[in-house]
C-alpha positions in Angstrom: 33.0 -6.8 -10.2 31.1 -6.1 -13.4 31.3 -3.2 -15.5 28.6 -0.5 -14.6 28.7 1.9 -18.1 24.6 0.4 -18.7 23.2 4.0 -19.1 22.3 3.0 -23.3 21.6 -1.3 -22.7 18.0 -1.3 -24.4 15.3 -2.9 -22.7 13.3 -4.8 -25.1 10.4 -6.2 -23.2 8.0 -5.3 -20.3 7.4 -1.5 -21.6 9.6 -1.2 -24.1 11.7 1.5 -22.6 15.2 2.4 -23.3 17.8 2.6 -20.1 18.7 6.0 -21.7 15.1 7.2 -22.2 13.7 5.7 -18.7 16.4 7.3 -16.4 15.6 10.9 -17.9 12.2 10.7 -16.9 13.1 9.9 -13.4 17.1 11.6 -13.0 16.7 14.1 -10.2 13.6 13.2 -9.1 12.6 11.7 -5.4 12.4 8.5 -5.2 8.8 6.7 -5.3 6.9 3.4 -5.6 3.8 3.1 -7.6 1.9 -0.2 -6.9 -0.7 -1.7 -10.0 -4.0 0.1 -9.6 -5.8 -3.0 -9.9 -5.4 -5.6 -7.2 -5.0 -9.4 -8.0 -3.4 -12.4 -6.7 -0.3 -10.9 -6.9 1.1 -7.8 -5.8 3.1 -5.6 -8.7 5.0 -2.6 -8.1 7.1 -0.1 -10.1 9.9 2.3 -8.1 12.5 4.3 -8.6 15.5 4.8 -6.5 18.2 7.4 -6.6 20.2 5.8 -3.8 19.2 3.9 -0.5 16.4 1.8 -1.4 15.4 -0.7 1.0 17.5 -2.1 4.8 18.2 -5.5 4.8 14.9 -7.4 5.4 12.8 -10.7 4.4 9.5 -11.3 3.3 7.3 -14.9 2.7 7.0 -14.1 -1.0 8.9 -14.9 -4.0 9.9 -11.8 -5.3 10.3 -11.7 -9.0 10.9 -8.7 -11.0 13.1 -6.8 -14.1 15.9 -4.1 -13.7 13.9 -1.7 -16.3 17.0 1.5 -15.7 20.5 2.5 -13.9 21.8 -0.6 -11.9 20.2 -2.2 -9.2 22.5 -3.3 -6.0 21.2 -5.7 -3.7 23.1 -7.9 -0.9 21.9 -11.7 -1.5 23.1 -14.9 0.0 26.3 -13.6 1.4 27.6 -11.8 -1.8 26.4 -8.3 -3.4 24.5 -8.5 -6.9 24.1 -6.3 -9.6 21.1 -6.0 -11.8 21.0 -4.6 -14.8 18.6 -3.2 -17.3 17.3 -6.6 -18.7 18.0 -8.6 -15.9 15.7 -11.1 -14.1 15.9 -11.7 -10.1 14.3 -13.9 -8.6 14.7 -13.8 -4.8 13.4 -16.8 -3.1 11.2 -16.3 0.2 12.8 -15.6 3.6 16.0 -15.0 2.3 17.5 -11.9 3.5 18.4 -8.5 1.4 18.5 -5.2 0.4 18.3 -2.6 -2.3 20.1 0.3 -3.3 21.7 2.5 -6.6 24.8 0.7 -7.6 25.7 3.7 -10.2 24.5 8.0 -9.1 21.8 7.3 -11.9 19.8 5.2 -9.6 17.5 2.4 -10.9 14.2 1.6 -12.0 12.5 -1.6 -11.9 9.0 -3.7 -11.5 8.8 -6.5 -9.4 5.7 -8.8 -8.5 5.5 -10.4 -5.2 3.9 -13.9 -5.4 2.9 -16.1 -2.4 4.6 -19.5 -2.6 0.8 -21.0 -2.3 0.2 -19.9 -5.7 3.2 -21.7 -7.2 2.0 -24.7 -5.3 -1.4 -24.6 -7.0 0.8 -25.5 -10.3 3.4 -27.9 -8.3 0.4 -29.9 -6.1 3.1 -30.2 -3.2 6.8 -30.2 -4.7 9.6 -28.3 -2.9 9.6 -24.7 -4.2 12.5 -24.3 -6.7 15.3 -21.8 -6.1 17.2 -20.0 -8.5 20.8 -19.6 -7.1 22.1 -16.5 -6.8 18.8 -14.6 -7.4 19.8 -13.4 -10.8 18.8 -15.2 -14.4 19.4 -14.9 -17.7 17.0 -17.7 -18.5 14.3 -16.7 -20.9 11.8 -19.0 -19.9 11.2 -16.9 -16.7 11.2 -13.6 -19.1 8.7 -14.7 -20.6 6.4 -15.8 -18.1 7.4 -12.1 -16.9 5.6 -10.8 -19.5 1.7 -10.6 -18.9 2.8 -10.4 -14.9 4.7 -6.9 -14.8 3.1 -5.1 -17.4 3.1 -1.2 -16.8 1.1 -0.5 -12.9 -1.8 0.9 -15.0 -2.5 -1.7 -16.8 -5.8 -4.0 -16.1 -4.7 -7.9 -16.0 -7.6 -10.0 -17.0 -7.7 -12.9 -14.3 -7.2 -15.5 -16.5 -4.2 -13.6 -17.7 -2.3 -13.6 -14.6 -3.1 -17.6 -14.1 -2.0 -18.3 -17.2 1.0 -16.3 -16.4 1.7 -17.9 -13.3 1.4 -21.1 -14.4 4.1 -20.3 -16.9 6.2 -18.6 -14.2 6.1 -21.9 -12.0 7.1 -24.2 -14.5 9.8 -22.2 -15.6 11.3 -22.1 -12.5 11.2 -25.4 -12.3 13.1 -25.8 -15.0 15.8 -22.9 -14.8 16.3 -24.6 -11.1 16.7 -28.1 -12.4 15.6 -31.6 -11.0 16.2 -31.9 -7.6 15.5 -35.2 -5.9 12.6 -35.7 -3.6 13.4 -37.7 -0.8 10.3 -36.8 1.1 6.8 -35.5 -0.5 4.9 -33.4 2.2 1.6 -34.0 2.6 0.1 -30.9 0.7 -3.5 -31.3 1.7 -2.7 -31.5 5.3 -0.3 -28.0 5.2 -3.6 -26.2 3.3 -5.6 -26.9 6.3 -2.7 -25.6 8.6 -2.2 -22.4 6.1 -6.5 -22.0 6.1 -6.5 -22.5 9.9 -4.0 -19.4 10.1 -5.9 -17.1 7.4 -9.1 -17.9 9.5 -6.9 -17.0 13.1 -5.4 -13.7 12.0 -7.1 -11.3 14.6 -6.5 -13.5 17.8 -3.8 -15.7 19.2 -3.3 -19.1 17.4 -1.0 -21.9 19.0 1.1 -24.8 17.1 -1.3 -26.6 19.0 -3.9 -25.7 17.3 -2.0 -25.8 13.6 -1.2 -29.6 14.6 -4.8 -30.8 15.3 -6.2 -28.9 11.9 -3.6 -30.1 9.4 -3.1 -34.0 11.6 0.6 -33.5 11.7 2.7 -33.5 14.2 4.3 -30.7 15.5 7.9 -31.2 13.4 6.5 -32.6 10.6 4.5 -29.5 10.3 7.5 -26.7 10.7 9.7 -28.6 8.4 7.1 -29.1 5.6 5.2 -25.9 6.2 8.8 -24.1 5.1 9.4 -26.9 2.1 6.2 -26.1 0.6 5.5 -22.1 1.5 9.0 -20.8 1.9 8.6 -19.9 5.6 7.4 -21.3 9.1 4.2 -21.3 10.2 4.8 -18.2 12.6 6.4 -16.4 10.0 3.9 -16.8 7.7 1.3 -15.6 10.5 3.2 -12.5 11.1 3.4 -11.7 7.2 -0.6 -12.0 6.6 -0.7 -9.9 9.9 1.6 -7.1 8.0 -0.8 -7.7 4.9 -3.6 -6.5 6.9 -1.8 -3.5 9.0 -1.0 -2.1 5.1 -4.4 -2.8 3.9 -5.6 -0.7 7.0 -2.8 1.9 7.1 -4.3 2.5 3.3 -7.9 2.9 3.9 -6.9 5.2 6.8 -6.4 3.3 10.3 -3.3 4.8 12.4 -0.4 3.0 13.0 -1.5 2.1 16.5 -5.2 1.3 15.6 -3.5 -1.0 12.8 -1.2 -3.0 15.2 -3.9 -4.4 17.1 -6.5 -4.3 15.1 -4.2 -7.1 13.2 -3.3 -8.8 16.2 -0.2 -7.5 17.5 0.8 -6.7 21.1 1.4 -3.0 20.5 2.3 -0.4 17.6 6.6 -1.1 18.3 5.9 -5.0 18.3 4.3 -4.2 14.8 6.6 -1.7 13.7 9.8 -4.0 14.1 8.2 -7.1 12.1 7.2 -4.4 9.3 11.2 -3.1 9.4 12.3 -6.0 9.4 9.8 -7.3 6.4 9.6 -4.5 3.9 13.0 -2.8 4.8 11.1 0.4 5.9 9.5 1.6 9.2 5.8 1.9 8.6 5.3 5.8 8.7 7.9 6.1 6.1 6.0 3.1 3.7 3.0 5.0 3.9 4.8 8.4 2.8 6.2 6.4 0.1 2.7 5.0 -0.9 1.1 8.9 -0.7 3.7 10.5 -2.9 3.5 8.1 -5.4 3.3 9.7 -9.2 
C-alpha cells in the first residue's frame, strides 16, 4: 500500500496545475469528461471523478494518460494501482480494468487513446511493447506526453501529434526493453486484413473472407493480428463498430438506430459490447458526453 497524503504533489508538466489548485476547481462538483474539441488521430480526453469512475472493461487501444489531481485507483493485471498526481499509465490494449477515487478528493486526469496501428506505422511490424504494471516513472514517455495531452482546447497541428507519436512509440520501446523476436509477422499482409475490416463495418464479414485478403491462413492471422494490433480480428471489428455507434449517438442517431446502423444484431447486443468496452452503458456515456463543462 502507498501512502495517499498527495493533495500538495505539484504537477509540473501537461498544464501546469497544482494537485492543491486543480482539486478546488473540481471538489464537490459532478463528475464529467471533456473530450479535445478538435478531432485527430488520436482520441484525448480530460475527466474528473469524485468516486466510481469506470466498471471493469477493455478496449483495442493503448491508453496512455497523466494523474493531473487526487489519486487515481484502477484494478490492472490482477493487482490494484494507484496513480498519482505526476504519474504516467500506460495500459496496454485488451487488458482488463477499472477506475475509481482512491482518496474522497477524487481525481483528475487526461488520457489519449491510441490505436496500436499507429504505433506500428513507427515499428513497421514489431510486437507492441508493454509496460508492466501499467504505471511509469520513465521520462521518456513524459515527454512524448507532452504535445499529446495538452489541455482538450487546445488545436494540435497534425504534424505535431506525429511527431509526438513517433516519440511516444519509441519510448515505449525502450522503457519496455528488448524482447526477442522469434517470429516477425508479416505486416503488409495484417494491413490488408485490418483495411478489409474498415471497408466491412456495416455488414457481416467472415475469417474467411480476412484469410483470402491478407493470404494467411486462418491461425497465422489470429495470432499475428493480436501481436501486431493488440486484439483479434473480431475484437477489433466490434471496437470500430462501437467507434461508429458513438460517432452516431453524437450527431443524434438513437441508441437503437445506432446498433444497426453499425452492424449489430440489436440495441442489447450493442449495449453489452459498449459495457463491456468503455465501462459504461451507452445512455449513461452520452449523458456524460452532454454535461460536459
Amino acid at each position: 500500500m502507498i501512502g495517499l497524503n498527495v493533495a500538495g504533489r505539484r504537477v509540473t508538466a501537461l498544464g501546469g496545475a497544482t494537485g492543491m489548485n486543480a482539486m478546488a476547481r473540481t471538489a464537490g462538483s459532478s463528475d464529467w469528461v471533456r473530450y479535445a474539441a478538435q478531432p485527430g488521430s488520436i482520441e484525448r480526453i480530460e475527466a474528473y471523478f469524485g468516486g466510481h469512475g469506470y466498471a471493469p472493461h477493455r478496449h483495442d487501444t493503448y491508453a496512455i494518460g497523466l494523474t493531473l489531481a487526487g489519486v487515481q485507483s484502477f484494478h490492472y493485471r490482477r493487482s490494484q494501482r494507484y496513480s498519482l498526481p505526476g504519474t504516467v499509465m500506460v495500459l496496454h490494449p485488451d487488458e482488463l480494468h477499472d477506475g475509481e477515487a482512491g482518496t474522497a478528493a477524487g481525481f483528475q486526469y487526461r488520457m489519449a487513446y491510441i490505436e496500436p496501428s499507429l504505433i506500428q506505422k513507427v515499428l513497421g511490424g514489431r510486437p507492441l511493447p508493454f509496460i508492466e504494471g501499467g504505471l511509469s516513472a520513465d521520462m521518456r514517455i513524459r515527454a512524448a506526453l507532452v504535445p499529446l495531452l495538452q489541455d482538450m482546447a487546445t488545436r494540435i497541428d497534425p504534424l505535431e501529434e506525429e511527431d509526438g507519436l513517433h516519440a511516444l512509440a519509441q519510448a515505449l520501446v525502450d522503457a519496455a526493453g528488448q524482447r526477442r523476436i522469434r517470429h516477425r509477422p508479416d505486416f503488409v499482409a495484417l494491413e490488408r486484413a485490418r483495411a478489409c475490416i474498415h471497408d466491412s463495418l456495416e455488414q457481416a464479414i467472415t475469417i474467411e473472407a480476412l484469410v483470402e485478403a491478407s493470404g494467411l491462413d486462418r491461425w497465422e492471422l489470429s495470432r499475428d493480428f493480436r501481436a501486431l494490433y493488440g486484439t483479434s480480428p473480431y475484437r477489433y471489428l466490434t471496437l470500430r463498430r462501437l467507434d461508429l455507434v458513438r460517432r452516431l449517438l453524437l450527431a443524434g442517431q438513437s441508441i437503437n438506430a445506432s446498433a444497426l446502423m453499425a452492424g449489430f444484431f440489436d440495441q442489447s447486443h450493442m449495449a453489452r459490447h459498449f459495457t463491456s468496452t468503455y465501462g459504461v452503458p451507452p445512455a449513461r456515456w452520452l449523458r456524460r458526453m452532454k454535461s460536459s463543462p
